[in-house]
KOLLUM-319530 format. One record per residue (C-alpha): residue number from 1; residue in three letters; y, z, x. Coordinates in steps of 0.5 Angstrom, whole numbers, plus 500, padded with zeros to 3 digits. Each point is the difference from the previous one (the first is absolute). Layout:
BEGIN
<node><zaza>NUM</zaza><kolza>Ala</kolza><v>Y</v><w>Z</w><u>X</u></node>
...
//
This chain:
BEGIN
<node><zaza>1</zaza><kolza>Unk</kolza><v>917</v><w>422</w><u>815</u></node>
<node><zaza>2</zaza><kolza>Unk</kolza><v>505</v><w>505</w><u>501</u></node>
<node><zaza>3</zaza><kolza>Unk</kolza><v>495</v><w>505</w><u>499</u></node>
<node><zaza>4</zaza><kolza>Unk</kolza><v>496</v><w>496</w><u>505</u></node>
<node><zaza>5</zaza><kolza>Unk</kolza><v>504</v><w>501</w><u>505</u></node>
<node><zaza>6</zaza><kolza>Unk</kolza><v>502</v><w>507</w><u>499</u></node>
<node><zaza>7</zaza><kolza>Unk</kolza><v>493</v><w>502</w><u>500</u></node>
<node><zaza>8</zaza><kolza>Unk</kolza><v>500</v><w>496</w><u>507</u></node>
<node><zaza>9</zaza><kolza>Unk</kolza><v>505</v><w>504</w><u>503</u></node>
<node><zaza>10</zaza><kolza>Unk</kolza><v>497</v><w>506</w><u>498</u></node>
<node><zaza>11</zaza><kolza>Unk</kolza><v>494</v><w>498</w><u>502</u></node>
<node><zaza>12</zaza><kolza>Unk</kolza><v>503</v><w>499</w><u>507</u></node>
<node><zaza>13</zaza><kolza>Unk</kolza><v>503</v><w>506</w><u>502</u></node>
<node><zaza>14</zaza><kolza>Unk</kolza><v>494</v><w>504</w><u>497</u></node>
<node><zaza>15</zaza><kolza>Unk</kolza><v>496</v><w>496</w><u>505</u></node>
<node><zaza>16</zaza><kolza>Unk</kolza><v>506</v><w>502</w><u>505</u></node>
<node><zaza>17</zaza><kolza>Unk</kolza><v>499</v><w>507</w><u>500</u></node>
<node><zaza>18</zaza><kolza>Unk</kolza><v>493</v><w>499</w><u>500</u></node>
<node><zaza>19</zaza><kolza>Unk</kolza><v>499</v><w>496</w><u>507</u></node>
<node><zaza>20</zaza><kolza>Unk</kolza><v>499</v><w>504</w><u>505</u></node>
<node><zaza>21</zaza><kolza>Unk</kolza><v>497</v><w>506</w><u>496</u></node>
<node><zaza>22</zaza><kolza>Unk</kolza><v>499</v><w>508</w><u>503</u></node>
<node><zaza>23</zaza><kolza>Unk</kolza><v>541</v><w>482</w><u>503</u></node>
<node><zaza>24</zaza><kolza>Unk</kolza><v>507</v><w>498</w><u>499</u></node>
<node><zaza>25</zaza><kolza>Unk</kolza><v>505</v><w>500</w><u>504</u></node>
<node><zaza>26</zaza><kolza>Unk</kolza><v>501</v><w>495</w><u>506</u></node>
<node><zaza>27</zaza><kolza>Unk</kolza><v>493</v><w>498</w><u>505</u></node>
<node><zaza>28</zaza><kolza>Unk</kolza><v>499</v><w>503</w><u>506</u></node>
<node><zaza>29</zaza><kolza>Unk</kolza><v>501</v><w>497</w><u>507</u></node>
<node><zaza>30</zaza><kolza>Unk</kolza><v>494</v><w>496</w><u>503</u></node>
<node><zaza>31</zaza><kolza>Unk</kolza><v>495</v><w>505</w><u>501</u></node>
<node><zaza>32</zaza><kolza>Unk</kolza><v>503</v><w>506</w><u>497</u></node>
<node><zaza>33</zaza><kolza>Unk</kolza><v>498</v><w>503</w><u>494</u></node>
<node><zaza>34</zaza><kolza>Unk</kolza><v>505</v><w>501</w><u>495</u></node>
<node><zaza>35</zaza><kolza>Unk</kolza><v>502</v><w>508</w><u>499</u></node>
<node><zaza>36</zaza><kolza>Unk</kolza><v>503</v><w>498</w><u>493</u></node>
<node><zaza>37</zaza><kolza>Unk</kolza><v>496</v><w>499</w><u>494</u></node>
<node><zaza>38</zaza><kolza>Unk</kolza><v>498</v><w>493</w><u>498</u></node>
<node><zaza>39</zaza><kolza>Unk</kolza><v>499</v><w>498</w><u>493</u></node>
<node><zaza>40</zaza><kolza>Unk</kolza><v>497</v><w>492</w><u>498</u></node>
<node><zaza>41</zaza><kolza>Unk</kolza><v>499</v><w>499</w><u>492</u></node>
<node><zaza>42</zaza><kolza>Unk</kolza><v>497</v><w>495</w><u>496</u></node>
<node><zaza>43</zaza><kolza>Unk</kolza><v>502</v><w>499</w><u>493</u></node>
<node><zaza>44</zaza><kolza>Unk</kolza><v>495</v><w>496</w><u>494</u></node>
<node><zaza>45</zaza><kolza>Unk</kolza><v>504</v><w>500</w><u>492</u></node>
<node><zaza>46</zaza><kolza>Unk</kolza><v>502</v><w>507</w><u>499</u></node>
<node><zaza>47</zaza><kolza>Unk</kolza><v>496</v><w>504</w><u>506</u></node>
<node><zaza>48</zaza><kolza>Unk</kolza><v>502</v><w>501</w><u>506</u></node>
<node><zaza>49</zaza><kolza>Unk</kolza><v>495</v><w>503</w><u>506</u></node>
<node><zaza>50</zaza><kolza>Unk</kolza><v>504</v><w>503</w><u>507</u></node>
<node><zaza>51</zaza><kolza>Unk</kolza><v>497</v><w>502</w><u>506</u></node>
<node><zaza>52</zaza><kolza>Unk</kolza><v>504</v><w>505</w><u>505</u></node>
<node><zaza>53</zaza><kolza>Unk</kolza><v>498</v><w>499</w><u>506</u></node>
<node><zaza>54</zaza><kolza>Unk</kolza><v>502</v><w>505</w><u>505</u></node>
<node><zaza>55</zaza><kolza>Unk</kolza><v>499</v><w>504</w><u>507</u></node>
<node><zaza>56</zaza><kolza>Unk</kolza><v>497</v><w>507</w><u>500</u></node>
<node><zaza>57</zaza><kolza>Unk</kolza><v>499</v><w>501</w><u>507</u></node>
<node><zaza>58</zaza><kolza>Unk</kolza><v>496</v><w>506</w><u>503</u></node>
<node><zaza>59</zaza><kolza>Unk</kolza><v>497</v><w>503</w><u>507</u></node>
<node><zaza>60</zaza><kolza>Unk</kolza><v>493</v><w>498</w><u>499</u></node>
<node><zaza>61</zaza><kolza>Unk</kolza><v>503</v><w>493</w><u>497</u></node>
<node><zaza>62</zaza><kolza>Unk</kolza><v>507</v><w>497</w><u>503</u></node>
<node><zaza>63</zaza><kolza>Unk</kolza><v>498</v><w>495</w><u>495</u></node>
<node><zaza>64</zaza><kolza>Unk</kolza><v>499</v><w>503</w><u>494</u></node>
<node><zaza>65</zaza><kolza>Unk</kolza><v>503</v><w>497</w><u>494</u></node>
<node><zaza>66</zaza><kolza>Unk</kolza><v>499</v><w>500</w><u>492</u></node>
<node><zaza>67</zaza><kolza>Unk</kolza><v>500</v><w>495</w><u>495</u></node>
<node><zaza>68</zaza><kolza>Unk</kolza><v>502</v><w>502</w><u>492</u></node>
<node><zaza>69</zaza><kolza>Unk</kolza><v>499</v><w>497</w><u>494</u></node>
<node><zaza>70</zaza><kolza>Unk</kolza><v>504</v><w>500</w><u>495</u></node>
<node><zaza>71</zaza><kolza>Unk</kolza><v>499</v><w>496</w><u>493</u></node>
<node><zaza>72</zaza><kolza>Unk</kolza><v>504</v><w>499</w><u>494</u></node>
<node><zaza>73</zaza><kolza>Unk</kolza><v>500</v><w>496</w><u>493</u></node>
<node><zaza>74</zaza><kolza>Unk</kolza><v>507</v><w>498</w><u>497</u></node>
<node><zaza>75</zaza><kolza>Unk</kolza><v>503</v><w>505</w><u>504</u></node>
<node><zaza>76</zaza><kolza>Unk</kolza><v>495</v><w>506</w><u>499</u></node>
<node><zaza>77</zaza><kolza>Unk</kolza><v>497</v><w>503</w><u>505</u></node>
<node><zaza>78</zaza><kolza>Unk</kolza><v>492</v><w>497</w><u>499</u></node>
<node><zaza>79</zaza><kolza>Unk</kolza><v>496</v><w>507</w><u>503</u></node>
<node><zaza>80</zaza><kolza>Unk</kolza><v>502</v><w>504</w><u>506</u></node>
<node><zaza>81</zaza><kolza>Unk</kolza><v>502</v><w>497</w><u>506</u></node>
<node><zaza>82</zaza><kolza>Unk</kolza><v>493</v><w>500</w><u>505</u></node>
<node><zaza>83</zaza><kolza>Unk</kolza><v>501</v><w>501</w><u>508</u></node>
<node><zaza>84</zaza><kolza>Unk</kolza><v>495</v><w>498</w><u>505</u></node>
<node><zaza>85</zaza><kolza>Unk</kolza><v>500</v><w>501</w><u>508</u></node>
<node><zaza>86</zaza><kolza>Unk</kolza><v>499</v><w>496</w><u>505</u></node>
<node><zaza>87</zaza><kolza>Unk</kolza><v>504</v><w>496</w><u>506</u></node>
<node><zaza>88</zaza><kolza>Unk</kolza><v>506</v><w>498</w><u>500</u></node>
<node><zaza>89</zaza><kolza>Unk</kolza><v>502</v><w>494</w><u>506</u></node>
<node><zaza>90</zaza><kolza>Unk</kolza><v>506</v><w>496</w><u>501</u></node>
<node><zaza>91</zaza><kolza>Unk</kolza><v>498</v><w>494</w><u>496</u></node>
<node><zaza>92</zaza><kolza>Unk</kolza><v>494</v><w>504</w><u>496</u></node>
<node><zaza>93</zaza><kolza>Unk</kolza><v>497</v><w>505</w><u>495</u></node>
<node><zaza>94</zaza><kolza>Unk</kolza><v>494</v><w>501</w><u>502</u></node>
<node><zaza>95</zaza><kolza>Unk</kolza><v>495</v><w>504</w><u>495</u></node>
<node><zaza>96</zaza><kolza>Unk</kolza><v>494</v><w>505</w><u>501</u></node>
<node><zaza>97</zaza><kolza>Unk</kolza><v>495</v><w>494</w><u>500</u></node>
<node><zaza>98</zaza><kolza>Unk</kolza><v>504</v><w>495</w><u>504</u></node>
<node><zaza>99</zaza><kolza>Unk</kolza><v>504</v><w>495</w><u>494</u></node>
<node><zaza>100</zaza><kolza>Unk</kolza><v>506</v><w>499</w><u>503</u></node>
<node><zaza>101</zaza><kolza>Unk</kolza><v>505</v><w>498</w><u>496</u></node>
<node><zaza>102</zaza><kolza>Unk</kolza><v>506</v><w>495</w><u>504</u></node>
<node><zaza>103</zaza><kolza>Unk</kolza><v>507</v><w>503</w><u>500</u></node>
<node><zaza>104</zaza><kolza>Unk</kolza><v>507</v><w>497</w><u>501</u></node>
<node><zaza>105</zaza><kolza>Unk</kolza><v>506</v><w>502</w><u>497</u></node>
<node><zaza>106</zaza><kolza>Unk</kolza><v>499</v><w>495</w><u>495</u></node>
<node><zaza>107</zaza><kolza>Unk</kolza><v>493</v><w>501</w><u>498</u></node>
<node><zaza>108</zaza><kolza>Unk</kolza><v>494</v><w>503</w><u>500</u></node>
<node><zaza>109</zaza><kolza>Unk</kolza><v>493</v><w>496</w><u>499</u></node>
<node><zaza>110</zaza><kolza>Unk</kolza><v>493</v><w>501</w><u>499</u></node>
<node><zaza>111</zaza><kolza>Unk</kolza><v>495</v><w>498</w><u>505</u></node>
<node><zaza>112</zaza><kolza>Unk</kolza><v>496</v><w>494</w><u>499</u></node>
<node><zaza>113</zaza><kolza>Unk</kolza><v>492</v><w>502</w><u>498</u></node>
<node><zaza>114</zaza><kolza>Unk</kolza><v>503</v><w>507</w><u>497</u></node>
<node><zaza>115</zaza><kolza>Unk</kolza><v>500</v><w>500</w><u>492</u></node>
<node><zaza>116</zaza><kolza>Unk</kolza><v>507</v><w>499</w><u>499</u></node>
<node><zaza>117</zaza><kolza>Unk</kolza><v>500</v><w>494</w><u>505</u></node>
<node><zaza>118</zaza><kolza>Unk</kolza><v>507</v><w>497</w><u>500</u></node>
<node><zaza>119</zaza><kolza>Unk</kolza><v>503</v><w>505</w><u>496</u></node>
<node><zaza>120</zaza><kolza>Unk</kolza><v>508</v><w>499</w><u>503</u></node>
<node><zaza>121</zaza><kolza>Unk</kolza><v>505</v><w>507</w><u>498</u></node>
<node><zaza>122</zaza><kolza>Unk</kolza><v>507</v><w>498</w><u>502</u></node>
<node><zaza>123</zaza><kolza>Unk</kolza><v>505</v><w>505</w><u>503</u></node>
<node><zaza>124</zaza><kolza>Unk</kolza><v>503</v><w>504</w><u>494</u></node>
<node><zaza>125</zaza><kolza>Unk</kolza><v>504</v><w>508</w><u>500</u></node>
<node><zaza>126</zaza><kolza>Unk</kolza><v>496</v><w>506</w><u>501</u></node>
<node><zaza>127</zaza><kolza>Unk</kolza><v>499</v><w>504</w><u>493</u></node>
//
């Protein structure tokens, strides 16, 4: 069942780095957007998947952001950690294609209808 497990968390931060194709710290006030990077984990037997969510904004996107993917089994590094680009709101990371992963500064949740339906990450340090 570990193995199984396992496997799901793998899966999931493969299919998160996927999405979209081409943070810690405390939460951002009521329609800002955090400057400090904000990072979510969800932990399955002795795989552990986070997600980095952070604000990378430019002239022709004031509300440009990035979302990397870090993966690790028993504490090792599983693959390099993947990062995509997209849209970064004070309650959302949004991808390329329109997923909208919820942000609090407790967690991060994936969108009903979307493949990782469900999928709660909790608040955890950066790595």
């Amino acid at each position: 069942m570990m193995a199984t497990r396992g496997a799901a968390v793998s899966l999931l931060a493969l299919v998160l780095a996927a999405c979209g194709g081409s943070g810690e710290g405390s939460g951002p006030a009521s329609g800002e957007v955090s400057a400090s990077p904000r990072c979510y984990e969800l932990v399955e037997g002795a795989s552990r998947a986070v997600v980095k969510v952070a604000a990378t904004p430019t002239t022709d996107n004031p509300e440009g952001g990035e979302i990397t993917i870090y993966s690790y089994v028993d504490g090792v590094e599983e693959f390099t950690p993947e990062t995509t680009s997209g849209r970064l709101e004070a309650d959302a990371f949004v991808y390329a294609d329109g997923t909208r992963l919820a942000l609090t500064d407790a967690n991060l949740t994936w969108p009903q209808g979307s493949l990782l339906e469900g999928a709660v990450f909790t608040s955890t340090t950066c790595p």
